[in-house]
C-alpha positions in Angstrom: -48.4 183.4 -39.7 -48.2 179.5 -40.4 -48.3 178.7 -44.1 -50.3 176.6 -45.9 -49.6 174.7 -49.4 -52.1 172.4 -50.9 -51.5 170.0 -54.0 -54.8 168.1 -55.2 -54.9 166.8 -59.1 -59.1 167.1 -58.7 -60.1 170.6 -59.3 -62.9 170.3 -57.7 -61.4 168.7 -54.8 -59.1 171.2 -54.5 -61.2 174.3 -54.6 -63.2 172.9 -51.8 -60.7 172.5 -49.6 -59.1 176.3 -50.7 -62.0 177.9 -50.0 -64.5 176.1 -47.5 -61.9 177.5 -44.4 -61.2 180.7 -43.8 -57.3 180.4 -43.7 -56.4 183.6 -42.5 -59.1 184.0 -40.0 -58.1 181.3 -38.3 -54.2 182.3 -38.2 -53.2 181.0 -41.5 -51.3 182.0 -44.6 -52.3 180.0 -47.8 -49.8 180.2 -49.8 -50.4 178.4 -52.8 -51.4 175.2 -54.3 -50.3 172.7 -57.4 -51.9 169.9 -58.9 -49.6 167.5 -58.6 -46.2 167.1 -57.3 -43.9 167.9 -59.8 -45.3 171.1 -60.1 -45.3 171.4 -56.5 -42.0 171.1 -55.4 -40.7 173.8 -57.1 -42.8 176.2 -55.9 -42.5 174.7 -52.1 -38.6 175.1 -52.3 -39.4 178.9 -52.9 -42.4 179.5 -50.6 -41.0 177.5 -47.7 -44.7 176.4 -46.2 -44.6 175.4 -43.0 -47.8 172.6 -43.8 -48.2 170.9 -47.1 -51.3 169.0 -47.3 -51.4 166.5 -50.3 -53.1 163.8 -52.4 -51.2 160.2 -52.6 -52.8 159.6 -56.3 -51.7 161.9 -58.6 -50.0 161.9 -62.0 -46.2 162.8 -63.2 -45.4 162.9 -58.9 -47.4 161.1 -56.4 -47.8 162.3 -52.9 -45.4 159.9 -51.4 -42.8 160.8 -53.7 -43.0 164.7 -53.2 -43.3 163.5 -49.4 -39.9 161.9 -49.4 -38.6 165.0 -51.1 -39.5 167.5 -49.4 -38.4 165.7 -45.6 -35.1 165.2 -47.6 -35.0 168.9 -48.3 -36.8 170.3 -45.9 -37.3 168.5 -42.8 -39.0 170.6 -40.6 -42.4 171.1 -43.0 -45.5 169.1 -41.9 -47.2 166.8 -44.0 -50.7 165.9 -44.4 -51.4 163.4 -46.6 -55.1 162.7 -48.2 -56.4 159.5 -49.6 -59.5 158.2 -51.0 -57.8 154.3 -51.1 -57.5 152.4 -47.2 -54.4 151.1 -48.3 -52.4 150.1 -44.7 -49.4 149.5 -47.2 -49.8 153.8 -47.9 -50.1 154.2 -44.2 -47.1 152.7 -43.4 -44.8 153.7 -46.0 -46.2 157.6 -45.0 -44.7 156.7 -41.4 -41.9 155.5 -42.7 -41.4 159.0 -44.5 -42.2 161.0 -41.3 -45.5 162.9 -42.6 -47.3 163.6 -39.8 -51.1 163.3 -40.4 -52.7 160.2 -42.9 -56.2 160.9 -43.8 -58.9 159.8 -45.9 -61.5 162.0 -48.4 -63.6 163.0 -47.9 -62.8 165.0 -45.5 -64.4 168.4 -44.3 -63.1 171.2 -43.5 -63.5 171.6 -39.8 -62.4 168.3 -39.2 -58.9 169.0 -41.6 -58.5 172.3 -39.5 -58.4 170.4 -36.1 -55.5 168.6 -37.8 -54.0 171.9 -39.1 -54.6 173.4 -35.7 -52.8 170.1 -33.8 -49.7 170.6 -35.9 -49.6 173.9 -35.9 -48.8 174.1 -32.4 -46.1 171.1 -32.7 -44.6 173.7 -35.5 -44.7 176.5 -33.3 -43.0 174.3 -30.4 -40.2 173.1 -32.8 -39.7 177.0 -33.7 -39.2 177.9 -30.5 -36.8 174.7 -29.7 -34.9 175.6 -33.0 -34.5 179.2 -32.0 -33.2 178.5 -28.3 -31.1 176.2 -29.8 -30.1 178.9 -32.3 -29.4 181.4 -29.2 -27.7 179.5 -27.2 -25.7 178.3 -29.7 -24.9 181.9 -30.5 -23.8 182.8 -26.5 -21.9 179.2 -26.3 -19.7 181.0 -29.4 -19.3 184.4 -27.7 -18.5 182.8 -24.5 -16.2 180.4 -26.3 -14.2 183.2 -28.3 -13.9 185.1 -24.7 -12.2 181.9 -23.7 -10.5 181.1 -26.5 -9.0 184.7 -26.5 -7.7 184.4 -22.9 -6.0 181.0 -23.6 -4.0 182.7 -26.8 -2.9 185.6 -24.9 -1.7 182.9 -22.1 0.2 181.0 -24.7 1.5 184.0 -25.8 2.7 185.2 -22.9 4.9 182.3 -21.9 5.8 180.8 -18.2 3.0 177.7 -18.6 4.2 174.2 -18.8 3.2 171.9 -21.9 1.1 170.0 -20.4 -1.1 172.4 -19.0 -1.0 174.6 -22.5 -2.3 171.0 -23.7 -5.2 170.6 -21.0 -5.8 174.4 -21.9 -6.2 174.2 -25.7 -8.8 170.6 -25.2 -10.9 172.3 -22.4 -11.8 174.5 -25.6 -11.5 171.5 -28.6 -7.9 174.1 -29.8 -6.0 171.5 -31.6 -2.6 172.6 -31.3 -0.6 169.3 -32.0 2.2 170.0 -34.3 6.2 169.4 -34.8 6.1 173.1 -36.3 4.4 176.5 -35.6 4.4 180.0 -36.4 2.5 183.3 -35.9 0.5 185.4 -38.6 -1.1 188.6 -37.0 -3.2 190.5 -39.1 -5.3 193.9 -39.8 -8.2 194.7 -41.4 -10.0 198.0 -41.5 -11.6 200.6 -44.0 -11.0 203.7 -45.4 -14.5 204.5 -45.2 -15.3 204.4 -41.5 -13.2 205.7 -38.4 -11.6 202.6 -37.7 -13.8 201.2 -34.6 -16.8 202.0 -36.8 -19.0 199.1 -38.1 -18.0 198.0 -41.5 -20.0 194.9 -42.7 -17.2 194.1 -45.3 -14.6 193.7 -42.8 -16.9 191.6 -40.6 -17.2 189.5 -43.9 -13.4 189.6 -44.5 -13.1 188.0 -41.2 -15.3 185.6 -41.4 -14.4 184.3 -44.9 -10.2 184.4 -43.2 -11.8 182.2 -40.2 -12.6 179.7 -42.9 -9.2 180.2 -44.4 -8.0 179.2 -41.3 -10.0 175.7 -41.0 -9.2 174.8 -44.6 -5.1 174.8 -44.2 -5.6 173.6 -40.6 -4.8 177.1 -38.6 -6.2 178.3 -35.4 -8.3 181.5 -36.1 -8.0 183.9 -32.6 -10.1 187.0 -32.5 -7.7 189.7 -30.6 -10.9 192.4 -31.0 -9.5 195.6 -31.7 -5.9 194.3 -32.0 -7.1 192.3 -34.9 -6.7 188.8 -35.6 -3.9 185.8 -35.1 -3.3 182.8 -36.8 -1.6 179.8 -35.2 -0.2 177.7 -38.1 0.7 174.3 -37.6 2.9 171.8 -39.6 4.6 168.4 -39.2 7.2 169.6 -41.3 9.0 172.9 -42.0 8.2 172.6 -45.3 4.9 172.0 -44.8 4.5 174.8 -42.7 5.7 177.1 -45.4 3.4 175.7 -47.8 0.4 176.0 -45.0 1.7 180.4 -45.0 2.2 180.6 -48.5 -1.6 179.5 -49.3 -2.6 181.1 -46.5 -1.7 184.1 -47.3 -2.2 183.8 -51.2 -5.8 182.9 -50.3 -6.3 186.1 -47.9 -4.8 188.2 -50.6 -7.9 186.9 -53.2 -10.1 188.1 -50.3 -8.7 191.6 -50.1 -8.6 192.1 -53.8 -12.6 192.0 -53.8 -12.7 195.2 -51.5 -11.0 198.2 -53.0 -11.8 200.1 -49.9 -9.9 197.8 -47.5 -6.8 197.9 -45.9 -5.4 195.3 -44.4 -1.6 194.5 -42.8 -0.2 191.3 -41.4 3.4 190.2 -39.5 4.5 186.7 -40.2 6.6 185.5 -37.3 10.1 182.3 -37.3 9.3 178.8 -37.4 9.7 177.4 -33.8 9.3 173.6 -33.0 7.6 174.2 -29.5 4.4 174.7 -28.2 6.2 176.7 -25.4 8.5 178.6 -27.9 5.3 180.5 -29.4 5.9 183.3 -27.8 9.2 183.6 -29.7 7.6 183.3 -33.0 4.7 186.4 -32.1 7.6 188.2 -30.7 9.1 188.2 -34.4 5.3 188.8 -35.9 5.0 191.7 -33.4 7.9 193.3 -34.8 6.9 192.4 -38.5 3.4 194.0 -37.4 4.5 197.4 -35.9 5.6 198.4 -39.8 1.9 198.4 -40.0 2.3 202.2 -38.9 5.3 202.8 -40.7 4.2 202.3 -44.0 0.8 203.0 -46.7 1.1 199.8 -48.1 -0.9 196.6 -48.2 0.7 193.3 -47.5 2.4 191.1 -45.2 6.1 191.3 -43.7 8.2 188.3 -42.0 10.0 188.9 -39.3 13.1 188.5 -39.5 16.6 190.8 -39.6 16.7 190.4 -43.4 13.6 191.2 -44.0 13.2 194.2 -41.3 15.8 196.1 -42.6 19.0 195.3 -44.5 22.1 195.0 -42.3 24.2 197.8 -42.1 28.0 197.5 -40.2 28.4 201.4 -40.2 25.8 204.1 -40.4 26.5 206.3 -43.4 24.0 209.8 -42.7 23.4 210.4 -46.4 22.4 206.6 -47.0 19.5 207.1 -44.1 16.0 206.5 -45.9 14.5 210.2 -44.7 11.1 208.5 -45.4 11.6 206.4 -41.9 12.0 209.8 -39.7 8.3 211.0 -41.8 6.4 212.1 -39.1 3.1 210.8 -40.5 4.3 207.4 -39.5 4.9 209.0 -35.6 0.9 210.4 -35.8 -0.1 207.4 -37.7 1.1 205.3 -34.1 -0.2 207.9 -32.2 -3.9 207.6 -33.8 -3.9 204.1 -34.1 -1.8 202.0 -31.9 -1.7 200.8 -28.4 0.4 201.1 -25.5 1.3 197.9 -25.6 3.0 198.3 -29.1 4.7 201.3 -28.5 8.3 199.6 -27.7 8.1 197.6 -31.0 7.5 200.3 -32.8 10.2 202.6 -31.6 12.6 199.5 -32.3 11.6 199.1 -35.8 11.2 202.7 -36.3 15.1 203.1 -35.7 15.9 199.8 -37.1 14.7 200.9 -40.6 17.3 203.4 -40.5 20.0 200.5 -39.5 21.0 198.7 -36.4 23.1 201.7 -35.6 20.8 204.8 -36.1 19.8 204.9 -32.7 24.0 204.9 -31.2 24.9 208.2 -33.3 24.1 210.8 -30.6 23.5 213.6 -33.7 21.0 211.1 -34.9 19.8 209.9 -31.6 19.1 213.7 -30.9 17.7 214.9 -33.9 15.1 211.8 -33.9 14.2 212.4 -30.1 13.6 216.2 -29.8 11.8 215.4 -33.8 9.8 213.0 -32.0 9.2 215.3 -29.0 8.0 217.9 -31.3 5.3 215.3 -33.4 4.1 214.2 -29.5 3.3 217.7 -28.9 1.6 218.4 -31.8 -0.2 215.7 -31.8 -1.7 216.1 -27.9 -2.3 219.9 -28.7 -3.8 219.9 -31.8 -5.4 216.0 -32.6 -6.4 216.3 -28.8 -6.8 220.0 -28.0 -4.7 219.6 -24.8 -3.2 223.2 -24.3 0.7 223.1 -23.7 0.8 224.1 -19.9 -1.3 221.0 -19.3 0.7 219.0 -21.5 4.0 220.3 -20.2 3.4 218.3 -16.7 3.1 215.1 -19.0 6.0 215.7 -21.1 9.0 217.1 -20.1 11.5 218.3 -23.1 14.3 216.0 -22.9 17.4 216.8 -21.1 21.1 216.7 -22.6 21.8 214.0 -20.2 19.0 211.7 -21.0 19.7 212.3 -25.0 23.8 211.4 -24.1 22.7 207.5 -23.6 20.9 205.2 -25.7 18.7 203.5 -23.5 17.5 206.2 -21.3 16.8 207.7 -24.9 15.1 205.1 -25.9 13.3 205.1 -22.6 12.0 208.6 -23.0 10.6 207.5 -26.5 8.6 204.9 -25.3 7.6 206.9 -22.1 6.1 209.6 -24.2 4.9 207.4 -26.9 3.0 205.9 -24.1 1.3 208.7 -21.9 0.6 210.3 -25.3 -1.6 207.0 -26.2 -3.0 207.3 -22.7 -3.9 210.7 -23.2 -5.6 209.7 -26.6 -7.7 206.8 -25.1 -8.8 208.8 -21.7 -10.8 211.6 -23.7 -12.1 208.5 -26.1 -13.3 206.8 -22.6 -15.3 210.1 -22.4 -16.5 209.4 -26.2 -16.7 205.4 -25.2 -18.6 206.3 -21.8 -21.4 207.6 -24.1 -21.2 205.0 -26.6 -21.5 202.3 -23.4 -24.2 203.9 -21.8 -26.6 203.9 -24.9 -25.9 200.3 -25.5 -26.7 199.7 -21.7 -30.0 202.0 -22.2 -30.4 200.2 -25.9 -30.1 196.8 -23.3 -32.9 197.7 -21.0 -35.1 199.1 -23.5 -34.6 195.4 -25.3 -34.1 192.9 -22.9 -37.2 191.1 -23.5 -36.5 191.1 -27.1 -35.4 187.2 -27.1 -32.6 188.0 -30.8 -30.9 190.7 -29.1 -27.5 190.4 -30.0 -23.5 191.9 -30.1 -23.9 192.3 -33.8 -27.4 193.7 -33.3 -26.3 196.2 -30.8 -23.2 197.1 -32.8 -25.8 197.9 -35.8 -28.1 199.9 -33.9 -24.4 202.1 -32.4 -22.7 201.9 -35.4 -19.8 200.1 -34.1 -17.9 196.8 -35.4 -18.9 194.1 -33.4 -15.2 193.2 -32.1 -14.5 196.6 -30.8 -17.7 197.4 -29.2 -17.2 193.9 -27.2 -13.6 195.6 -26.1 -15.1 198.7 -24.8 -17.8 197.0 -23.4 -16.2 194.6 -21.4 -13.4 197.7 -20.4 -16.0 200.0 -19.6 -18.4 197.4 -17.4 -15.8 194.8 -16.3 -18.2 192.2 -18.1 -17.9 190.5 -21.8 -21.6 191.8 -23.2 -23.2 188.6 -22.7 -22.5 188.0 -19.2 -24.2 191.3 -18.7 -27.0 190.7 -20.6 -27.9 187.5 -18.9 -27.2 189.2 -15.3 -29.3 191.7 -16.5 -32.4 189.2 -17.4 -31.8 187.0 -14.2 -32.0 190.3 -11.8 -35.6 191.2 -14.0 -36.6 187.4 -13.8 -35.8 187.6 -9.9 -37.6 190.8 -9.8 -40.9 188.7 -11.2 -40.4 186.0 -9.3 -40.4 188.0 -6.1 -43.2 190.3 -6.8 -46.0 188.4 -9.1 -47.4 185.3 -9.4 -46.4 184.8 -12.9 -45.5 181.2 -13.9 -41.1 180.4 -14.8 -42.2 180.2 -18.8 -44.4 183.1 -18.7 -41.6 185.1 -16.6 -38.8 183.7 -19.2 -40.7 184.9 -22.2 -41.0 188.1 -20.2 -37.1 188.4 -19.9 -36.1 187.3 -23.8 -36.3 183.6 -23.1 -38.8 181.7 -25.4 -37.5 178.4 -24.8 -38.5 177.6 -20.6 -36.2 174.7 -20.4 -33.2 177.0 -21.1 -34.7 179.5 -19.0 -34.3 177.4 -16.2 -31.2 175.5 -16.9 -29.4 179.6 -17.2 -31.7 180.6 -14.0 -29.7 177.8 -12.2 -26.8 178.1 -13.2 -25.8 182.1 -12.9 -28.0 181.4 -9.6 -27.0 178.5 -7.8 -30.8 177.6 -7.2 -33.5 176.0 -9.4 -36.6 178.5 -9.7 -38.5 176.5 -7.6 -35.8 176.7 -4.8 -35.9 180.6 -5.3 -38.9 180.6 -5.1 -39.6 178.9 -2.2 -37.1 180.6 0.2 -34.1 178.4 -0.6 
């Protein structure tokens, strides 16, 4: 419902107009009135009318004055201005100001609805307009981060030339011009939900890192379940240091506000090209994989000094017994991917020394140890019975435990079909979880603010996360199905009713019909008329 606020020094004046309409038969909310501006404008900053209607001649604030104000403030509110003088030099200055109606008293009160009624339909037209703007600002950003996303793991991965990493990064406005980079990966997740739950302090962490990010000049990726990475840039090495160090002195603040949050981040080398990235997250990787070996919070560098401590010889009673713990074997085999599992069999041996891994004692102790943790893990965490287990996982041979790398092989091999077991009965779990928000979808379609974060809300799943399964589940990020959803409806209507485009984009969660139609042509190749007409 519109609202109304009127400010009138003259009581009587005032009461007339208050009560000679019938505001809320008629569609409207009065919402208060003043008697002159001062007053006034404090209580319109609070109520937010979407009309003010005013005198020019009043004491302590005149109407023009309060005018000016409140289009400073608050643009969008209309303005009716009302005058007993015929003063052009009013009229213009009221122009001037951008309120909307000038007119003089008396004035009844049919004749002040019509003008009420007039704007309010330019208000509702510049609601609509805001919120398709709103909207599609909101899918540009999901689209983008989609984008965005790609273009990091592409950079990451290596084999692209400079020039097209460059074309890349301005296709999407990524500025990464710099003499100097480096990685920062980072974690966040709490104790109080499963970890793909929805957490609204972690989606606030990451939001208040993203500005971080912008304020020491960083490029904030969002890696959805795998967390988020930080390009840091810096003309200097020195001043890329400085650029970490506040960087990470500022996310630390952050954390310290949420005593329920865990968080873990790998700090990659230096490197001086755009196409040596890769070099720095391979160092960050590494860095990051201790996210499953230890209970801390923090962040590690990667680097051999910092990793572990160099040892020449390996001495069996110097061995930390804390970095053979199996909790940090099931902690990996909860939490981590596939794609980690070779990092973190590295540093899980390189804790114990570069040399752990060549004593065959060792070696063979660790393996069948971590044979046994596998096991238990699948057949108890998973509830897969051994025989079935047994044609995943053979028990290691004498001849595969003689040789360091087909040891090391093994490792990762199990590591690895153990993970797959693990995210094949969560498919079952995420198969559900994908076709209620696909059900939630249809049911809400029409429903022009449905959203990730809204759909995460009503499933109870971070917003990051569901996007991930979403996309892995139906082959399409969550707003490319949404809008094939609402074009096959809209070509639906089209093809069976009468209905005109805006009444068929309303229809299909579209309030604004100009956007209706520039999205119909686009996903369709056609303008609605063309559809329409056979084309």
């Amino acid at each position: 419902m519109i609202k109304v606020f009127l400010v009138e020094d003259e009581f009587v004046v005032r009461e007339g107009i208050k009560n000679n309409i019938n505001w809320s038969a008629h569609g409207y909310d009065f919402c208060g009135e003043a008697s002159d501006g001062e007053i006034a404008y404090s209580m319109i900053q609070k109520l937010k009318p979407d009309i003010v209607i005013t005198d020019i001649k009043m004491p302590f604030m005149d109407g023009l004055s309060l005018s000016r104000l409140i289009k400073a403030e608050f643009p969008w509110i209309e303005i009716i201005l009302l005058t007993g003088y015929e003063d052009f030099q009013y009229a213009r200055e009221a122009i001037r100001i951008g309120v909307s109606c000038y007119l003089s008293k008396p004035i009844s009160g049919d004749n002040l609805l019509k003008e009420i009624d007039a704007l309010a339909v330019k208000i509702e037209e510049k609601k609509q307009e805001r919120e398709a703007t709103r909207r599609y600002e909101e899918e540009m950003k999901e689209r983008l981060e989609l984008d965005k996303q790609e273009f990091f793991r592409s950079l990451l991965r290596g084999g692209k030339g400079f020039s097209e990493l460059i074309d890349g990064a301005k296709k999407l406005s990524i500025d990464i011009s710099g003499l100097y980079y480096n990685i920062i990966l980072l974690k966040v997740w709490s104790t109080r939900h499963d970890i793909s739950e929805y957490s609204n302090s972690v989606v606030e962490i990451e939001e208040q890192i993203r500005a971080v990010s912008e304020k020491f000049g960083a490029v904030y990726f969002d890696l959805n379940v795998e967390g988020i990475a930080l390009l840091v840039r810096g003309q200097t090495d020195e001043e890329l240091q400085d650029v970490i160090t506040n960087c990470i002195d500022e996310i630390k603040k952050i954390m310290e506000q949420y005593h329920h949050i865990r968080y873990f981040g790998g700090v990659g080398q230096v490197v001086n090209r755009v196409t040596e990235i890769p070099v720095s997250f391979n160092w960050a990787s590494r860095a990051f994989a201790h996210i499953y070996l230890t209970s801390d919070n923090g962040f590690l560098v990667g680097s051999e000094e910092a990793l572990h401590p160099l040892k020449e010889d390996l001495i069996l009673s110097e061995i930390d017994p804390k970095h053979i713990d199996r909790k940090h074997i099931k902690e990996f085999l909860r939490r981590g991917e596939s794609s980690e599992a070779e990092v973190f069999l590295q540093e899980f041996f390189n804790g114990m020394g570069p040399n752990a891994i060549k004593s065959t004692m060792l070696r063979q102790y660790i393996a069948m140890d971590f044979y046994f943790c596998v096991c238990d893990f699948v057949e108890n965490e998973l509830e897969i019975t051994k025989d079935a287990m047994d044609e995943e996982m053979a028990v290691p041979t004498p001849e595969i435990l003689a040789d360091e790398k087909r040891t090391n092989e093994y490792l990762v091999n199990i590591i690895i079909k153990a993970v797959g077991i693990r995210d094949t009965m969560n498919c079952g779990r995420y198969h559900e979880l994908v076709k209620e928000t696909i059900a939630y979808i249809e049911e809400h379609y029409s429903e022009d603010d449905l959203s990730l974060n809204s759909l995460a809300a009503h499933v109870n799943f971070s917003p990051n996360h569901l996007s991930a399964v979403f996309k892995q589940e139906t082959g399409k990020p969550f707003i490319k199905y949404l809008t094939d959803y609402r074009m096959s409806q809209a070509r639906e209507l089209l093809d069976k009713t009468s209905k005109k485009s805006n009444e068929i984009g309303l229809l299909v969660g579209y309030k604004d019909p100009h956007y209706f139609s520039y999205l119909f042509k686009k996903t369709q190749g056609v303008t609605i008329t063309q559809y329409r007409g056979g084309m």
